[in-house]
C-alpha positions, 0 to 999 in steps of 0.5 A: 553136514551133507546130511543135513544139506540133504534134510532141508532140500527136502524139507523145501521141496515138501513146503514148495509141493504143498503151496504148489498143492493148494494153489491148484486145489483153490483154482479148481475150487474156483473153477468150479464155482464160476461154472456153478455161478455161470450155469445158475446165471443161463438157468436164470435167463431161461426161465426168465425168457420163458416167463416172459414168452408165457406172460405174451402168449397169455397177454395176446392170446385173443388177438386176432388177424381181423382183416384177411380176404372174406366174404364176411365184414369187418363187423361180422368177422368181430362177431365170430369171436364171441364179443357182445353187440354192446362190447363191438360198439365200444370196439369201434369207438376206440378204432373209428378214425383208423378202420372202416368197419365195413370193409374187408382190409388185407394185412391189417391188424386188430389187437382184441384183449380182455380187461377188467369186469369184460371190458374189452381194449382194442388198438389198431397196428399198421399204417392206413389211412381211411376214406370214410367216416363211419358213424353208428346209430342204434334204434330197435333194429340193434346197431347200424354202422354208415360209412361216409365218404370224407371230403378230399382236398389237395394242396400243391406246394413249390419248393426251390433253393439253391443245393447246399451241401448235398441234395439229401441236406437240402430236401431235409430242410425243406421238411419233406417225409421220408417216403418223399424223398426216396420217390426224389431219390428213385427218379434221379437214380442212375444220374445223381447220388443225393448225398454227392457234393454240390457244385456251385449254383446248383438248383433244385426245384420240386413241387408236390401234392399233398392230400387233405382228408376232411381238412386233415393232412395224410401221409399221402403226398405225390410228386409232380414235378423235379428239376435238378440244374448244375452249375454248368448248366445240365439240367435233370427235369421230369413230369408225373405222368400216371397219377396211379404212379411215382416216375417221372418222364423228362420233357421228351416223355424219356423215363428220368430215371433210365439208365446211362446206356440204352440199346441203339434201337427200340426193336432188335433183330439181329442179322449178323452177329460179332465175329468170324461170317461168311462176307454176304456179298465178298463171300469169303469168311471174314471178321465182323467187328460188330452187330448188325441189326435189321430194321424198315428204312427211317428207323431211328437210331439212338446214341448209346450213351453219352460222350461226343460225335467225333465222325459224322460222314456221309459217303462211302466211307470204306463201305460203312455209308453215311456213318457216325462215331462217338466216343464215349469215357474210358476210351470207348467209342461207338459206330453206327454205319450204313444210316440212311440220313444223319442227325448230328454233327461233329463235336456235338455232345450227345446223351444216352437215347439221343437220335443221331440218325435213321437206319437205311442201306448205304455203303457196302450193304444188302439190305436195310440195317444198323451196324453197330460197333464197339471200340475199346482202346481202339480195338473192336469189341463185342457189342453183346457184352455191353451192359445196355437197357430197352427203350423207357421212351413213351409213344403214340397216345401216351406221348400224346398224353403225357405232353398235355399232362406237362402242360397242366403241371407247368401251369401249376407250377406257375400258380403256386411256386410263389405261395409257400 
């Protein structure tokens, strides 16, 4: 009996080992054939991108960078390729709305490729807009090409509506292209975000120039004017002043887009940094809880950055003189001591490039200076750690300049906001 036990235990384990067998030698059958149907699949896809890599090089391989700096022509250029006077002919009809044959455009490019019975097909990649008709004659002297310059018009356009959603939504809706909309953008960059929430009640208002060129609009459109008020009030407004560029200065000629914080001077000098000195006139070694910056006497000092004057005191004032102190978001406040004249009074609110006075010698002082110092949570911090910015302010002839400049796009404002 136990024989026979000890037979079918073996006969079971011969039958388990066999099936055990056959399973693993079809999973390694399969193995290896999904490698074989993979490797076949990565050799397809090879030699189909190496067909398609032969079919563009051979496709384009008589393209040419035309417009590269050179003292040759367009035209000229065209030649050297070996093409016939009959063929550039047909070139420079399928292209003379886009290219000014008789000159020299750097970046752009012509794509020349043979067709059927030598006919050549040329197309023009890139974004141009051109300033000239040209038109070709031909007579016994062979082919002449004349530029004419197109006749230029503008046409200003006044947008104003109230802000829905955010300003991104409501320039969108008044049809306005891209490239537009990021000169909006870069102007109001460090004061508003286009896609911030609006508030209620507030406004934006724009206007525009858009350019014609023999009657047809081009993609050229310069902006003039932008003012963004909020609901309380604060209005962000700014004037194109250099047509040549796309900033915009508020009314006082400051860059719109400057940032929220400046330095307190135009020039800085410094005479005394932060820290440990010897005291110019206690002449003992003290700290310095601040920067003292050299400056003429009527020098005006700026407000770094918005906030509230909460000290404007002229006096002694524990050595500071005629002082001013202004505190800022975040537990941050600012001194400003030893001024020669005062321009602000307590609990007015001030913004980044604000004067608040004049740089002069009063208090404890030597000679004429700006103290400047720097609280944080009412301790004395260095000023140079600040993150701060040089004066973006327009002076002298291009104040001068740039008020005209106001005056004239106000009036176009006027003239146009009710006409589109």
């Amino acid at each position: 009996m136990k024989k026979l036990i000890t037979t079918s235990a073996l006969l079971l384990l011969l039958l388990f080992g066999t099936v055990l067998y056959n399973l693993f030698a079809q999973a390694s059958d399969f193995e290896a054939f999904r490698r074989q149907q993979l490797d076949s699949y990565a050799d397809y896809k090879q030699k189909e991108a190496e067909a398609f890599e032969r079919f563009y090089r051979e496709e384009y391989e008589l393209t040419h960078k035309i417009f590269q700096p050179a003292n040759a022509g367009t035209l000229e250029q065209i030649k050297s390729l070996g093409i016939s006077e009959e063929q550039i002919a047909n070139i420079s009809n399928q292209l003379e709305e886009e290219v000014e044959f008789q000159s020299n455009q750097t970046g752009v490019t012509i794509n020349i490729k043979p067709e059927a019975q030598g006919e050549f097909e040329a197309d023009f990649m890139g974004e141009i807009q051109t300033t000239h008709n040209v038109t070709k004659t031909q007579d016994s002297n062979g082919l002449q090409y004349i530029l004419a310059p197109k006749s230029q018009t503008s046409r200003y356009v006044v947008r104003e509506s109230a802000v829905q959603m955010n300003l991104l939504q409501t320039l969108r809706s008044y049809d306005l292209s891209d490239s537009l909309i990021e000169t909006i953008s870069a102007n109001l960059q460090n004061k508003v975000s286009l896609n911030e929430r609006a508030n209620p009640n507030d406004k934006l208002k724009i206007m525009y120039e858009d350019i014609y060129l023999d009657g047809k609009k081009t993609a050229d459109t310069r902006l003039h004017y932008l003012s963004f008020t909020r609901g309380t009030g604060q209005q962000l407004e700014g004037f194109l002043y250099d047509p040549n560029s796309t900033v915009l200065f508020t009314p006082n000629g400051e860059k719109l887009s400057a940032p929220k914080t400046r330095f307190p001077l135009d020039n800085l000098q410094i005479s005394s940094p932060f820290g440990i000195r010897m005291h110019p006139i206690k002449k003992i070694r003290t700290m310095h809880n601040g920067i003292d910056y050299k400056a003429p006497k009527g020098t005006p000092i700026y407000a770094i950055s918005e906030g509230t004057v909460v000290r404007a005191a002229a006096g002694w004032n524990g050595g500071f003189g005629n002082v001013v102190e202004i505190e800022h978001p975040s537990a941050e406040k600012t001194l400003y001591a030893h001024l020669n004249s005062i321009a602000v009074k307590v609990g007015e609110k001030v913004t980044a490039g604000k004067v608040i006075g004049t740089v002069g010698t009063t208090g404890n002082s030597t000679g004429n200076h700006l103290h400047f110092g720097y609280m944080v949570k009412n301790k004395w911090e260095n000023p140079a750690n600040l993150q701060l910015q040089a004066s973006t302010q327009l002076k002298g002839d291009d104040l001068k300049k740039f008020q005209q400049q106001k005056q004239q796009i106000t009036a176009l404002i006027k003239e146009n906001e009710n006409i589109y």
